[in-house]
MARGUSE-280761 format. One record per residue: x, y, z of N, C-alpha, C in turn. Coordinates in steps of 0.1 Angstrom, whole numbers, plus 5000, padded with zeros to 4 digits. Example, Ala and Ser with C-alpha at 12.3 -4.5 7.8 and 13.67 -1.06 7.14 Angstrom:
BEGIN
513249435078512349555078513249675078512849785071513749895071512950005079
# end
This chain:
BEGIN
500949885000500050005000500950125000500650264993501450334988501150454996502150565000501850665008500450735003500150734990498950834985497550754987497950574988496650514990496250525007496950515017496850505027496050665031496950795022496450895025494850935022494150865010493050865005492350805009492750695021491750635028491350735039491950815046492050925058490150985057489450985071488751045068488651185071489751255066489651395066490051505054489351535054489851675044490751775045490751845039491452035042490352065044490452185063491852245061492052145075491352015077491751935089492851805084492951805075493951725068495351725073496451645082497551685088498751545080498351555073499151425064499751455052500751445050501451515039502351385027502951315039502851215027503851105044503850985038504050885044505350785042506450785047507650755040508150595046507650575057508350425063506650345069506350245065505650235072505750035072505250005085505049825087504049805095503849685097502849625104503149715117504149735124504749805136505149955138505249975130505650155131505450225117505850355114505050435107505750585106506650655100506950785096506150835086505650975088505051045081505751195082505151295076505351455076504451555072504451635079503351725076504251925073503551985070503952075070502952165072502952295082501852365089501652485078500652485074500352635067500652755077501352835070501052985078500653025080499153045067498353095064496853045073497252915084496252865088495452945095494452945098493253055106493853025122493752895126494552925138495552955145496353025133497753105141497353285140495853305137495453435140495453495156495153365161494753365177495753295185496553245179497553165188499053165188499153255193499453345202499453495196498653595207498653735194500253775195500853845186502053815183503153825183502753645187503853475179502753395180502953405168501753195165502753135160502553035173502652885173501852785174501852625168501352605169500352495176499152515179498452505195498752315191498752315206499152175211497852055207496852075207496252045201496051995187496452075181496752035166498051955163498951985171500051915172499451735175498551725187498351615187497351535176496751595168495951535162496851485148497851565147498751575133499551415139499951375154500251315156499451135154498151195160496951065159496851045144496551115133496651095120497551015112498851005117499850995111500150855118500150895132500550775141499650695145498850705148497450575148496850565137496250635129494850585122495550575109496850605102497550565094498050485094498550415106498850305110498250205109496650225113495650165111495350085103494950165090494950185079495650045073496750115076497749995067498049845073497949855086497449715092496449615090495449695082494149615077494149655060495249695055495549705040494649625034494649485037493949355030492449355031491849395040490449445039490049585030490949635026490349745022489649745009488349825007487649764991487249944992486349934979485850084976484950114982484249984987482949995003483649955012484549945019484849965034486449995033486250115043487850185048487750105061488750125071488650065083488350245089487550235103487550395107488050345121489050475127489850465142489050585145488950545160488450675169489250695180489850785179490650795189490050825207490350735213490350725229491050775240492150785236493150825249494350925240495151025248496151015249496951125260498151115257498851185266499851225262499851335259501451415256501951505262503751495259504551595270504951655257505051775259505351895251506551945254507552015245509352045250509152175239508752155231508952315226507952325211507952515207507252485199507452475184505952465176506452445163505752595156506552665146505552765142505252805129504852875126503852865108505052785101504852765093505552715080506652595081506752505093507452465098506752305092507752245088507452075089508051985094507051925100507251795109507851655108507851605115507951445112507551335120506451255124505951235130506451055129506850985141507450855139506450775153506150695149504950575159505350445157504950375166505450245172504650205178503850105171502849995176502849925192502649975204502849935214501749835217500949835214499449695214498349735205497849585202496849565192496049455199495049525210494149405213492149435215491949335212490349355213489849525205490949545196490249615186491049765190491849765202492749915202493649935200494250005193495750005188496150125199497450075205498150245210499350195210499850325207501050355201501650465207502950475205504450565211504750635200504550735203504650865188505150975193506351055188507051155186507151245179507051315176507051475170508551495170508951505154510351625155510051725146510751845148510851965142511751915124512352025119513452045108514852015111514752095126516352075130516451905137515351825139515351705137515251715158514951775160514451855179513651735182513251685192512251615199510751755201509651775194508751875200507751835213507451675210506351595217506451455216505951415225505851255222505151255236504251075233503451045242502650885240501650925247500950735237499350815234499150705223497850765216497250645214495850625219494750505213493750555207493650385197492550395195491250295190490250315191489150175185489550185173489550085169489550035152488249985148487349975140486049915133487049885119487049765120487649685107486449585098485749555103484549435095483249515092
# end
């Protein structure tokens, strides 16, 4: 399965779309990268000015990349033009070390820590350009695969 097919399974659009393309991926782990618009509406308010970008988004760029793309490609063999697999995310927990700001792209690396009774969570890290640690934490989630 190919970075653009995994990406077209995603159920999200622009401007919530945080997936940019997909470069390592296995049954167990997963690198991706995103790159943050400047122009995004939420660096109007975040921070008045210096926008950075809110932690929040940071985590979801994380779940995207690192769980439900993960996902995705775990149940590759199920996949048809009528069924995607859909993740919902449940938990997570991140420690934050610094920030990321407009125009800045990421790189987002995950590691399958369990796959049971249908939740996947995973150990996912955030780096900057300069190749920095930004975030890392664990992230779950339900899987609906059948």
């Amino acid at each position: 399965m190919t970075s653009d097919q995994i990406i077209a399974c995603l159920p999200y659009q622009e401007p919530f779309l945080f997936v940019d393309k997909i470069t390592d991926v296995t049954e167990e782990s997963i690198t991706g990268f995103y790159t943050f618009d400047a122009k995004a509406d939420f660096y109007k308010g975040h921070f008045k000015d210096y926008p950075i970008t809110p932690g929040v988004i940071l985590t979801e760029c994380m779940a995207q990349i690192g769980l439900v793309c993960l996902g995705i490609y775990m149940f590759k063999s199920e996949i048809t033009n009528e069924f995607k697999p859909q993740v919902a995310l449940t938990s997570s927990q991140i420690d934050f070390f610094i920030p990321v700001f407009p125009g800045e792209k990421v790189r987002v690396v995950s590691r399958k820590e369990r796959f049971r009774f249908n939740k996947l969570k995973c150990k996912v890290q955030l780096y900057n350009e300069k190749n920095e640690l930004v975030c890392r934490g664990l992230i779950s989630g339900m899987i609906k695969h059948e």
